[in-house]
C-alpha positions in Angstrom: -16.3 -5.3 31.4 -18.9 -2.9 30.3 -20.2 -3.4 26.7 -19.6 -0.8 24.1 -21.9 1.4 23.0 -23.0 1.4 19.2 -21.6 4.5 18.7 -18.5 3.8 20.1 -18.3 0.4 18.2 -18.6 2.3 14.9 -15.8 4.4 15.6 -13.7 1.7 16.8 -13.8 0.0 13.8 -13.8 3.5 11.8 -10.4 3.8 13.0 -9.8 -0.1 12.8 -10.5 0.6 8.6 -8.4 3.8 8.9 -5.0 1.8 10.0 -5.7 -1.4 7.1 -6.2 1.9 5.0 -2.9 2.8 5.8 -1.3 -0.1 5.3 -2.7 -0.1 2.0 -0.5 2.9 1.5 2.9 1.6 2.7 2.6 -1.6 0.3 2.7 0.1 -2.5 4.7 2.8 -1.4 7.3 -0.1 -0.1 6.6 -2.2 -3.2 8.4 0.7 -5.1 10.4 1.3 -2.6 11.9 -2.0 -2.8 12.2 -1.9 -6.7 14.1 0.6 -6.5 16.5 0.7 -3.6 16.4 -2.4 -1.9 16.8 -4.4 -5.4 19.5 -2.5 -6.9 21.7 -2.5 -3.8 21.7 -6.3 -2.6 18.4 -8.3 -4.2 19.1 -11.3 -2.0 18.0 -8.4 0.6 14.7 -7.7 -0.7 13.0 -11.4 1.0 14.0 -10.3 4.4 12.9 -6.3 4.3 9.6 -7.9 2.6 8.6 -10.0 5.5 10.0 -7.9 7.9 7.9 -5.1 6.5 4.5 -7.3 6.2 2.7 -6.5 9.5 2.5 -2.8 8.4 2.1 -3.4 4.7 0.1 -6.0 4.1 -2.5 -4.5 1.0 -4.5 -7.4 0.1 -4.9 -8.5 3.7 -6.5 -4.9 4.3 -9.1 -5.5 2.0 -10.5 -8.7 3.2 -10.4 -6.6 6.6 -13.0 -4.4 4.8 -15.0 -6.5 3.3 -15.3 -8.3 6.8 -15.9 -5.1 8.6 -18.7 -4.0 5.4 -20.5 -6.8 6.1 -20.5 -5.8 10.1 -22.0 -2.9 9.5 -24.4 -3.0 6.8 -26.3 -5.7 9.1 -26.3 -4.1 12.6 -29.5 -2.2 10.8 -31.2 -5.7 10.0 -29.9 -7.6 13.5 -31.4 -4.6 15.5 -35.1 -5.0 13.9 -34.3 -1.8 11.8 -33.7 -2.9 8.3 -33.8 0.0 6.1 -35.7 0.0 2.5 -33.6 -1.7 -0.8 -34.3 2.1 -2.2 -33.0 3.7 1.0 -29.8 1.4 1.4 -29.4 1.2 -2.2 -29.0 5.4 -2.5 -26.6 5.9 0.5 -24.4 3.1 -0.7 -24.2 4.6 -4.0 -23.8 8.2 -2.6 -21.3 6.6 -0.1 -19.0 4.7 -2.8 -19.7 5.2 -6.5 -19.6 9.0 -6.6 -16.5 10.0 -4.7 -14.6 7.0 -6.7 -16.1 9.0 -9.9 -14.4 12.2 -8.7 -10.8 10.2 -7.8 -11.1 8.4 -11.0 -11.5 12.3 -12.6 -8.4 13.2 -10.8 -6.5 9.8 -12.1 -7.7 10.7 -15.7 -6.4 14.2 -15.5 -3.5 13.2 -13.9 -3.4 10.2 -16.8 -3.3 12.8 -19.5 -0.1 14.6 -18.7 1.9 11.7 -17.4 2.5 8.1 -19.0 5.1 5.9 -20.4 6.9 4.6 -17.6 10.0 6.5 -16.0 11.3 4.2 -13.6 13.4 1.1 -13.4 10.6 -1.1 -11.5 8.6 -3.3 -13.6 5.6 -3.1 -11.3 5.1 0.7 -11.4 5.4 0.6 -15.7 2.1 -1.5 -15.5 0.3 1.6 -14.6 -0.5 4.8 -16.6 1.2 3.1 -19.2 -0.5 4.9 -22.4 -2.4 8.1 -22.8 -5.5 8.1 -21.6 -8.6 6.5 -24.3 -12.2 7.0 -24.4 -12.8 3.1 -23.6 -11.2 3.0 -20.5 -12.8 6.1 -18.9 -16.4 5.0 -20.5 -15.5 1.5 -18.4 -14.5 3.0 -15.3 -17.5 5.2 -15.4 -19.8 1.9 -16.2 -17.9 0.6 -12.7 -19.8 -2.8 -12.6 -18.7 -4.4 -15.6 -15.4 -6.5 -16.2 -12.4 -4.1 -17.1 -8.9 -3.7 -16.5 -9.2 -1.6 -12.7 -5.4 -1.2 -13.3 -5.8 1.4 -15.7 -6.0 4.7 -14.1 -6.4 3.8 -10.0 -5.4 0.1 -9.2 -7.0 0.1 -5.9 -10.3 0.4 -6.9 -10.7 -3.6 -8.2 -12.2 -3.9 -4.8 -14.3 -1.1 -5.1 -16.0 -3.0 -8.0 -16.3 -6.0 -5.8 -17.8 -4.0 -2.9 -20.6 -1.6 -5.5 -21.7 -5.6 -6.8 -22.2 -7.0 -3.3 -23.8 -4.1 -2.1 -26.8 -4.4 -5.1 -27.6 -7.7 -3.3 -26.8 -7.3 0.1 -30.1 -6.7 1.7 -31.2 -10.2 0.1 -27.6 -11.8 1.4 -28.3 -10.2 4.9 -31.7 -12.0 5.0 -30.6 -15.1 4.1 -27.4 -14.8 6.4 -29.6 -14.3 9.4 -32.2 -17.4 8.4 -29.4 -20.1 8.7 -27.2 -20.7 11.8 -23.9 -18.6 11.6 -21.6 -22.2 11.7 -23.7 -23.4 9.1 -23.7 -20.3 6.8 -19.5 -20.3 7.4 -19.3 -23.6 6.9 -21.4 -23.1 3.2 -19.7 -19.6 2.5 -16.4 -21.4 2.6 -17.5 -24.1 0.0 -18.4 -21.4 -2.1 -15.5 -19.8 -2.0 -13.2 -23.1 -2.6 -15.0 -24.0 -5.6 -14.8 -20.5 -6.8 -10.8 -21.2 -7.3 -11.2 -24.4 -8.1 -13.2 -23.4 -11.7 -9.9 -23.0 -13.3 -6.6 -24.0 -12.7 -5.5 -20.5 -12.0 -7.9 -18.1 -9.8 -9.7 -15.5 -12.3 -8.9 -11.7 -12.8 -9.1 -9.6 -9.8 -12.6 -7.6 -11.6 -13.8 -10.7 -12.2 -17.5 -12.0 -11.6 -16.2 -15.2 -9.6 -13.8 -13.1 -7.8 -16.7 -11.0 -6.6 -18.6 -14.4 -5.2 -15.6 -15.7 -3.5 -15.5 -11.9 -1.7 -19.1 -12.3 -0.8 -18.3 -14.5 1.4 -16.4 -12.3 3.9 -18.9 -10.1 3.6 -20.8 -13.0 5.2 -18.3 -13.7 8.3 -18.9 -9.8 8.9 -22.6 -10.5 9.4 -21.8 -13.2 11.7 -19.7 -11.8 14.0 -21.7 -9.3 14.8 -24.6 -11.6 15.0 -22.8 -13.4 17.7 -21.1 -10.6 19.5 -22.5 -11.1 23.2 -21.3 -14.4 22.9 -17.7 -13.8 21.6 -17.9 -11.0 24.2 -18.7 -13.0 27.0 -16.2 -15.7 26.1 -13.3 -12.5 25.4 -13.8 -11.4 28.9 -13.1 -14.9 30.7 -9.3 -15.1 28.6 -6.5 -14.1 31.0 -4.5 -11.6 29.8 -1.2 -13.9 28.8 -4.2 -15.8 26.7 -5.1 -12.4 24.9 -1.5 -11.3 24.3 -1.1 -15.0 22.7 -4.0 -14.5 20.8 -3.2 -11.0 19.6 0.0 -12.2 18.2 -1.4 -15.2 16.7 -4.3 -13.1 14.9 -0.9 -10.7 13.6 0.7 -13.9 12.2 -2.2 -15.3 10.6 -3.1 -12.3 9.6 -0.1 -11.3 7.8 2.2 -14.0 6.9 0.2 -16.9 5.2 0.7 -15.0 1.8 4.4 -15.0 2.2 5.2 -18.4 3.5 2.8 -20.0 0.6 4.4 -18.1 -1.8 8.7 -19.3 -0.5 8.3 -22.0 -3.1 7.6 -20.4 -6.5 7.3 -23.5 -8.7 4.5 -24.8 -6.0 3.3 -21.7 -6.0 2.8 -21.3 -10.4 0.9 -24.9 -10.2 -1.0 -24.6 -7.5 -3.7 -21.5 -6.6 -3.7 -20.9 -2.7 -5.4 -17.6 -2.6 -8.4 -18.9 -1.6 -6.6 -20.6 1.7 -4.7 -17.1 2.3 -7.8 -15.2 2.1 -9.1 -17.8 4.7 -6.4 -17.2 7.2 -6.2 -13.7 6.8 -9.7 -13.5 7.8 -9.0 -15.2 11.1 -6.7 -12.6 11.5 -8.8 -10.0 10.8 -11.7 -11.3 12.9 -9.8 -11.4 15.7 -8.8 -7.9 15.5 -12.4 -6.8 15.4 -12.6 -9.1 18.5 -10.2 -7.2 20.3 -11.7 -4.0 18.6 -15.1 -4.4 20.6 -14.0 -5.9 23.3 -10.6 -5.3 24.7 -10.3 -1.8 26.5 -6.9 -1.0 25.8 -7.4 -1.9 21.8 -10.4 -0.1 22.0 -8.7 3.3 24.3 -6.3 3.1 21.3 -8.6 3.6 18.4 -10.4 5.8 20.0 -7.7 8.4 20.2 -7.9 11.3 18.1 -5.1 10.6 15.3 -6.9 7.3 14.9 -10.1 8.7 15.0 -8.8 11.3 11.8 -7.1 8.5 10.1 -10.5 6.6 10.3 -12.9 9.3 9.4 -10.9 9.7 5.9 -9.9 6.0 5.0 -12.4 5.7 2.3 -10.5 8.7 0.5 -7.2 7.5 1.5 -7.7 4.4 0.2 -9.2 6.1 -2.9 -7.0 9.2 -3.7 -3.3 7.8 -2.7 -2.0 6.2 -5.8 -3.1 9.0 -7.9 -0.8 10.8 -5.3 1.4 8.4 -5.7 1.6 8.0 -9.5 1.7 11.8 -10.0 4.6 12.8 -8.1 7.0 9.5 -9.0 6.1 10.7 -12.6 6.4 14.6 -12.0 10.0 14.5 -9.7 11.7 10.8 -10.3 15.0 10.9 -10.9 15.3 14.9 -9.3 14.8 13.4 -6.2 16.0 10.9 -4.1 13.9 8.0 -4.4 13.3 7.3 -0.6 12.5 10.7 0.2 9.7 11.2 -2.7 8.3 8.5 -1.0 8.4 10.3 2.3 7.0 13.0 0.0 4.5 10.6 -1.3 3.0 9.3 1.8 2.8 13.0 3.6 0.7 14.3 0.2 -1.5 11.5 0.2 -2.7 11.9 3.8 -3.3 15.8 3.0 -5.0 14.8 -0.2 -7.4 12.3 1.7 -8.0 15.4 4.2 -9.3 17.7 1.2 -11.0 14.9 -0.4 -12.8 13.9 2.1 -14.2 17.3 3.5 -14.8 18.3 -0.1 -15.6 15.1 -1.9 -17.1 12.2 0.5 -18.5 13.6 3.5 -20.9 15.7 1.0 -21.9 12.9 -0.6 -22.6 10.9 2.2 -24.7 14.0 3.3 -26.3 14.0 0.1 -27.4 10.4 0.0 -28.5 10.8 3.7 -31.0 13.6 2.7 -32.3 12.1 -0.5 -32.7 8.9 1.0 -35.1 10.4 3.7 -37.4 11.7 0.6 -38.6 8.2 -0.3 
């Protein structure tokens, strides 16, 4: 099979970001969801729809997707012999992250200040926009890198904090990464990451400091698989295809379910932190589905399409601008409409706002960053 091009690489896994992005959307649109139908009608019903419901609305398991596939591509620069300046990298990842997440954290503010207080029945959608909006919590969000509450106006931005911190010392992780074998560096990123949960007895806030150090380390596998991608490649091409459809299901399942299962037994689950093993598998999962991303011409004919292609091009908004969406409208029309349809409602507005956003928010401040970074 013929290798992919860069180019075509980049949008494979564009899109690939595009879908988790997605995802990211139907969990919380589902999690309320399931508060508020699901629950009220038969609660012994809400286990099943959850796990039934995983595959396309796994949140958390999204993210370690992008921090795997961050890592890929902020080191195909360094792994090609063109490493870029720490000023140069330093100004398009700020241009690339911090300032659209400045303009969706305007919108949450504003969107703060006219709705709070809680008007559902769901105790997971009362933990956010909760009280009017204070001058601390917008001076903290505008800080970004310190430790504060990322629930408070746009919860999906605690790994947005985790990505801005990683990114201030990724040049100096990338160099490293490429000095040391790629089984070794696992094999050390992994004990960094266990002991990072085993600090405490429970696993630290989401903003955290240690949080962002266990994270580092799928930045990590990123820069490894693309280190070794001739030789995954080579070994991809040889499977049959019965061996890939096994494997594609197996990276699903890992992918997906290892939250769920280790969380069937709650009293296990209170005494015993197993994030850091779920975060593990779901990498697996993850790396395999870049695997097949690269590699596999079908996967790869797929996310090239053009609705994946537009899904991609605007994750980065999506994933920024959709629970402001979300938050807005439950608070503006609960209760005047049927709760399954506001959802509907919900997810159709959030894909349109990630359109406007990103035409009139990111892509001209990825521009920007582009052309000042060429002035140094």
């Amino acid at each position: 099979m013929e290798a992919p091009t860069e180019s075509r690489r980049l949008y494979q896994l564009d899109s690939l970001r595009g879908i988790a992005a997605l995802c990211v959307v139907f969990h919380h649109l589902f999690w309320l969801w399931e508060d508020e139908a699901i629950s009220r009608t038969s609660p012994s019903l809400r286990g099943f729809v959850e796990l039934l419901l995983q595959p396309i609305s796994a949140g958390h398991e999204a993210v370690i997707l992008f921090f795997i596939l961050s890592g890929l591509v902020l080191s195909i620069p360094a792994q090609q012999g063109k490493p870029q300046t720490y000023p140069v990298f330093l100004i398009r990842r700020i241009f690339r992250i911090y300032f659209p997440y400045i303009a969706a954290i305007a919108f949450a503010v504003l969107g703060n200040s006219f709705f709070y207080g809680g008007v559902t029945t769901s105790t997971w959608f009362h933990k956010f926009w909760l009280t009017p909006v204070d001058r601390s919590s917008v001076l903290q969000h505008i800080a970004f890198l310190g430790s504060f509450s990322a629930d408070r106006f746009d919860p999906p931005i605690w790994s947005l904090v985790h990505e801005m911190r990683i990114s201030l010392i990724f040049p100096a992780l990338c160099w490293v990464a490429l000095a040391i074998k790629p089984a070794r560096l696992l094999l050390i990123s992994f004990i960094v990451s266990i002991a990072c949960f085993c600090y405490g007895p429970r696993f630290p806030e989401y903003y955290s400091y240690l949080s962002s150090l266990h994270y580092t380390a799928f930045f990590v596998v990123g820069i490894c698989i693309f280190h070794d991608t001739q030789r995954i490649r080579e070994r991809f091409v040889k499977l049959s295809r019965d061996s890939k459809y096994v494997l594609i299901c197996f990276a699903l399942l890992i992918y997906a379910y290892p939250g769920k299962l280790f969380t069937i037994d709650k009293t296990l689950a209170q005494q015993i932190d197993l994030q850091a093993a779920v975060d593990w598998l779901t990498a697996i999962g993850a790396t395999l589905f870049i695997v097949f991303a690269l590699n596999s011409d079908r996967v790869s004919k797929l996310l090239l399409s053009k609705p994946a292609r537009w899904l991609g091009e605007m994750s980065y908004s999506l994933y920024l601008i959709h629970f402001v969406v979300l938050l807005t409208l439950v608070y503006a029309f609960y209760g005047k409409v049927n709760i399954t349809v506001l959802l509907v409602i919900c997810l159709l507005s959030s894909l349109a706002a990630a359109r406007v956003f990103f035409i009139a928010v990111e892509r001209p401040s990825m521009n920007l960053g582009r052309k000042l970074s060429k002035l140094i």
